[in-house]
N, C-alpha and C positions, 0 to 999 in steps of 0.2 A: 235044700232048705224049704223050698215049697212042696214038697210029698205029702207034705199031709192036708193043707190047707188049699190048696191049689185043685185038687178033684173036686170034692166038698164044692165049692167055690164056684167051677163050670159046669157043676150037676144041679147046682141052682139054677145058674144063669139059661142053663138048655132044659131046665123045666120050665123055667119062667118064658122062654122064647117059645117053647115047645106047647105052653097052657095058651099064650097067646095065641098061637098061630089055629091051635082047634078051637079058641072061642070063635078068632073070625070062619071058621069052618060051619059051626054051628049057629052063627047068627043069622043064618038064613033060615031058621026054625023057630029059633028065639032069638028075639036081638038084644034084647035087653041082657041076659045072660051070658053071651056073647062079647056084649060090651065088657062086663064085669071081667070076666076071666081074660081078657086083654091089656085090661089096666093092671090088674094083679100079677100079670105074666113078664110085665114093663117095667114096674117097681120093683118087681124081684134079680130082674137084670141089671137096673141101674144100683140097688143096692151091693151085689154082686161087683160090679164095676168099681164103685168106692173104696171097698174093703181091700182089694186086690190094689190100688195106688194106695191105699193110708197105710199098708204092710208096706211099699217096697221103701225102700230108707237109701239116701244118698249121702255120704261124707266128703265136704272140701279138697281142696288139695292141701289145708296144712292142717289135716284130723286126722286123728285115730278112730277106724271105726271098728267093733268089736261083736261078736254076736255069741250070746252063750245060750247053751242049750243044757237044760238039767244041771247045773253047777258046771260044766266044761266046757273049754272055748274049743266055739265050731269056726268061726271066721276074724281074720284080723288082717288091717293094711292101712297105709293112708292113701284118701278120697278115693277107698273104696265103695261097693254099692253091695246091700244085701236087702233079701223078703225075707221078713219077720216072721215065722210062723207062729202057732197060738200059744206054743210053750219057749219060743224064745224071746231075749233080754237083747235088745241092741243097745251098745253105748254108745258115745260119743265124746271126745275131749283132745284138745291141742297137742301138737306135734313138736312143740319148740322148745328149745336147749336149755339148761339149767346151767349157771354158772352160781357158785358158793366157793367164798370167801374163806381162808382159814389163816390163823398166826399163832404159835406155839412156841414158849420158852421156855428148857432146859438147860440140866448143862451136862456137858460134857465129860469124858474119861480123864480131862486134866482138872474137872472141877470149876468148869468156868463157863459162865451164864451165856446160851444162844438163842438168839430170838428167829427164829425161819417163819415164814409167809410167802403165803403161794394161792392158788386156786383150781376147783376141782369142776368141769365141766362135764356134766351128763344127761342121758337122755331114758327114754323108755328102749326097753332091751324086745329088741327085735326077730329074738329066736324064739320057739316053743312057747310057753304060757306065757312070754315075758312081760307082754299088755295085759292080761288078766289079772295077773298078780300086781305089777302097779296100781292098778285100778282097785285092789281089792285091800290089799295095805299100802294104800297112801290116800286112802281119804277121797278113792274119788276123783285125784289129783284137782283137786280144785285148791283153791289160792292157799287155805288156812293147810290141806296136806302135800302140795308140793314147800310150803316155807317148814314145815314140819322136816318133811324129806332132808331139805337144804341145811337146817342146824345137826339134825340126825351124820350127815354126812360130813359135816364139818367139824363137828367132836371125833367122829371117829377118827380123818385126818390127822387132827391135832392129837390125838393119842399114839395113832404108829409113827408121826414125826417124830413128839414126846423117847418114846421106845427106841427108835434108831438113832436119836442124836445120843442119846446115855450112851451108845455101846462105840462111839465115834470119838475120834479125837477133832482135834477145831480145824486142822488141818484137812483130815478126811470133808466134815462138814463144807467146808469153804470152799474146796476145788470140787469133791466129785459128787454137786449136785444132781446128778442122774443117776446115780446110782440111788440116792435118798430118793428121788421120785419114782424109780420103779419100782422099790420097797414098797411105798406107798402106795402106787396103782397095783401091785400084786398081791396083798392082805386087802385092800379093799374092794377089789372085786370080786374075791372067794367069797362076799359077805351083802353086799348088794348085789350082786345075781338072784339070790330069793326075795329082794322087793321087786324084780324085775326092774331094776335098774341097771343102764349100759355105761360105764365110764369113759367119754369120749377122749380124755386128757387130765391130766395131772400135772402139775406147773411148779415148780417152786422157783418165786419170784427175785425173794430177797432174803437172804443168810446176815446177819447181823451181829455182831458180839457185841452183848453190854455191856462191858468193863471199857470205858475209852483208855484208860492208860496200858489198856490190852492189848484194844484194837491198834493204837501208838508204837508201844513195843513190838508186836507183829509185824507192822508196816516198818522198821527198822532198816531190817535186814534188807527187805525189799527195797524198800529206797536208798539204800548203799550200793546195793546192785544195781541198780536202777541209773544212780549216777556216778560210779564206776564205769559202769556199761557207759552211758554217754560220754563220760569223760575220755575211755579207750575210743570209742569211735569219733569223736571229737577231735583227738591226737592222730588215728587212721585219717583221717579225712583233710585234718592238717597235710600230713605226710602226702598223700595223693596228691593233694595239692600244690604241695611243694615241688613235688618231683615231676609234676604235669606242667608246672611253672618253668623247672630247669630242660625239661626236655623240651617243652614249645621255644625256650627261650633260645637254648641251642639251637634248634633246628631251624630257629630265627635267623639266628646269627649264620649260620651254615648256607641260609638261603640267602643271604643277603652276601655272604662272601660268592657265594657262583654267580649269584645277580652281580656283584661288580667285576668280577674274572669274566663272566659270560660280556657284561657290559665293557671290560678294557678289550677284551678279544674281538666285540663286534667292533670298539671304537678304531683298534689299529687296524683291523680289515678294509673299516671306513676310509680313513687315513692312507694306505697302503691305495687301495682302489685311486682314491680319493689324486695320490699323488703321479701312479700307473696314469688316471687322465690327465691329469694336468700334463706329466712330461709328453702323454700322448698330444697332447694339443699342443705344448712348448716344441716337439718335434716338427709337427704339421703348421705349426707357424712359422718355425725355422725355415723350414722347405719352402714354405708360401714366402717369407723374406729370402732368401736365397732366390728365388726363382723372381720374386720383384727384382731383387737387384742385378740377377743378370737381364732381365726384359731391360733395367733402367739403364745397364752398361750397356748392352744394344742399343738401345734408343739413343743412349749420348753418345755411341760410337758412332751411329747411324744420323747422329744430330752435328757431330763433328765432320762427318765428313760432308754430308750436304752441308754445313757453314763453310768447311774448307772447300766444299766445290761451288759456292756462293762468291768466296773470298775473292778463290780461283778468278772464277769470273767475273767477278767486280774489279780485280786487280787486272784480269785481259782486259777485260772494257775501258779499265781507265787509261791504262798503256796505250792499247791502239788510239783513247781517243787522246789521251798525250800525244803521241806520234801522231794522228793526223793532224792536232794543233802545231805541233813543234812543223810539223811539213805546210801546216801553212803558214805559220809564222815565219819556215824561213823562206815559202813562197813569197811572201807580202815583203820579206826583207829584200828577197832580188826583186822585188816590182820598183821596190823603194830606191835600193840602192842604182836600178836602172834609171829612176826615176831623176834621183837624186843627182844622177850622173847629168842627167840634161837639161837639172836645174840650174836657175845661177846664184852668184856668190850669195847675194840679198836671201832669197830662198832658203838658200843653204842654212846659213846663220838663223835664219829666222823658227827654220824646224829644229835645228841644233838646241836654240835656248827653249822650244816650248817642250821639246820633248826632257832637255836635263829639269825641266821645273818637273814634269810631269813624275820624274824618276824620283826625283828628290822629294815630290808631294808625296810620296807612299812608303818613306823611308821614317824609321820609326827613330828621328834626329831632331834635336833640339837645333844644333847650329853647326852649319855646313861649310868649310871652310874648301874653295877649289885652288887647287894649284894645277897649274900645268907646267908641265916641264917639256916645252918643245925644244928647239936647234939651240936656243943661245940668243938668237937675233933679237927677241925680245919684240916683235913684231906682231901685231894682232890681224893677221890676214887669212884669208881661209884655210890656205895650208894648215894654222894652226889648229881650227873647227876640227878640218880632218884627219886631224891627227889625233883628236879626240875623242871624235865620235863614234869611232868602234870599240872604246872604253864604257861610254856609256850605253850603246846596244847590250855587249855584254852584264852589264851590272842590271839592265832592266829585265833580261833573258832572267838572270840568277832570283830577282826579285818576283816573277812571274811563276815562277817554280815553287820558290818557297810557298809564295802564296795557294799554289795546288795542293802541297803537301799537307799544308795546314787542313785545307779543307778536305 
């Protein structure tokens, strides 16, 4: 881009550097002209300098920059950078998307009114002239021929809708909106590619039928199937429910009979254990009572017979000490009776009566009636005492005894 300009350019600047540098060479001959061809050599470099920065041209990063040379594009890019030379044209203009509106009603192969609306999104066509030619039919792209551009391309739209919905039934239309939009992106890109226009997308938005007692009767069928359909899976969904109902419920019940089978089977185990200790304890008590009551028959065997060998003994002790009594008693009686022998009558009689009071004080008698029955004589002399008085020994011997026995 600089070939032609760009010599020219530094054959200045290296005169003007080059006049400079011999004026100062010659200003030691002449100064004055020295000076001159100095300044003139400086001006011709800084002019130089100028022209070489006000040719080179910078574009943003959301610009289209463009450089044409004799009617043909030599450079094109965005925030690109180009030098201008003397016979080229640099442009400059925005990078940003075009979006345009379209809505078109027809009708249809059954004769019945479709309104479609959509929108067409495009840009500057970025292969071979595609910015030149933008630039060159479209105004510039400036406000008034990109809105130009934008109705341009929205009739057209609205035309191949127009054209494809006629040859369409309401059906076709309604469901296979992409086929309608690739119709559309494919006749109108065979036709803005010569404005240099790229069609980024094609959209169709909203399919509509005018007729409401149309669009009513079409939604019919639909909506019977629609709750058909719900009502079958409604009645499904019952059904699942039901049988998810009866099998949980079964298998409730099923779980709950082994829980009480499992539960009577752990209870009688219990039970069973339960009774196995018990008799084992009623065993081991039995034994513990059995084995008390023979410790206890021992012991009252062992308690009877130390009582009977107590008895034993008490009954020895009390015999001998009987019998030593009774031997002195009847010691004391021959002391007495010795005694007695060589006492005299007065005496006699005198022990005779104290001792029958004595006998007869311990006799458990209201009233005591004595008889004696001696010879007949009728005599009250000692003989008769004596005759008596081993009557009453005797009876105080028997009363003496009793009185032991008692105690």
């Amino acid at each position: 881009q600089i070939h032609e300009m760009l010599p020219s350019l530094i054959s200045a600047g290296i005169a003007g550097a080059g006049g400079a540098i011999a004026a100062v060479c010659k200003a030691k001959q002449n100064p004055i002209a020295g000076a001159v061809g100095a300044v003139v050599g400086l001006t011709t470099a800084l002019v130089s300098t100028k022209q070489i920065k006000k040719r080179w041209v910078v574009a943003n990063a959301n610009e289209w920059l463009i450089v044409v040379r004799n009617g043909k594009l030599v450079k094109a890019g965005i925030g690109a950078t180009a030098f201008c030379g003397l016979s080229d044209v640099v442009v400059k203009f925005p990078s940003l998307l075009q979006k345009v509106a379209y809505c078109a009603e027809q009708i249809t192969k059954e004769m019945q009114g479709i309104r479609v609306s959509g929108f067409v999104v495009w840009s500057i066509h970025r292969e071979g002239e595609g910015p030149l030619k933008a630039y060159r039919y479209l105004d510039g792209l400036t406000e008034q021929g990109c809105d130009q551009a934008n109705d341009s391309i929205a009739r057209m739209a609205e035309s191949i809708v127009r054209s494809t919905v006629a040859n369409m039934n309401i059906t076709e239309v309604v469901q296979n909106r992409e086929a309608l939009r690739d119709r559309v992106k494919r006749e109108m890109s065979e036709v803005v590619k010569g404005w240099g226009v790229w069609l980024e997308t094609v959209e169709v938005t909203e399919v509509q039928i005018c007729s409401r007692s149309l669009f009513d009767d079409l939604q019919v069928e639909f909506r019977q199937k629609s709750r058909q359909h719900a009502e079958l899976l409604r009645q499904a969904t019952d059904k699942q429910l039901d049988e998810s109902r009866i099998t949980n419920e079964a298998a409730l019940r099923r779980m709950r009979v082994d829980n009480e089978v499992r539960g009577n089977i752990y209870a009688g185990q219990q039970r069973l254990t339960q009774s196995q200790e018990e008799a084992k304890s009623e065993a081991a008590l039995h034994t513990l009572r059995l084995a008390q009551a023979a410790r206890d028959q021992e012991l009252s065997i062992k308690k009877l017979e130390v009582e009977e060998a107590v008895e034993a003994l008490r009954v020895k002790k009390r015999l001998e000490r009987e019998a030593s009594e009774a031997s002195q008693e009847v010691e004391l009686l021959k002391r007495r009776l010795a005694e007695e022998r060589n006492m005299s009558a007065a005496s006699v009689q005198r022990m005779v009566c104290d001792t029958t009071r004595a006998v007869y004080a311990k006799l458990p008698l209201k009233d005591v009636r004595l008889v004696n029955v001696t010879s007949g004589s009728g005599s009250s002399s000692a003989g008769g005492l004596d005759a008596l008085l081993p009557g009453l020994l005797g009876m105080q011997m028997a009363t003496q005894q009793a009185a032991l026995a008692d105690k």
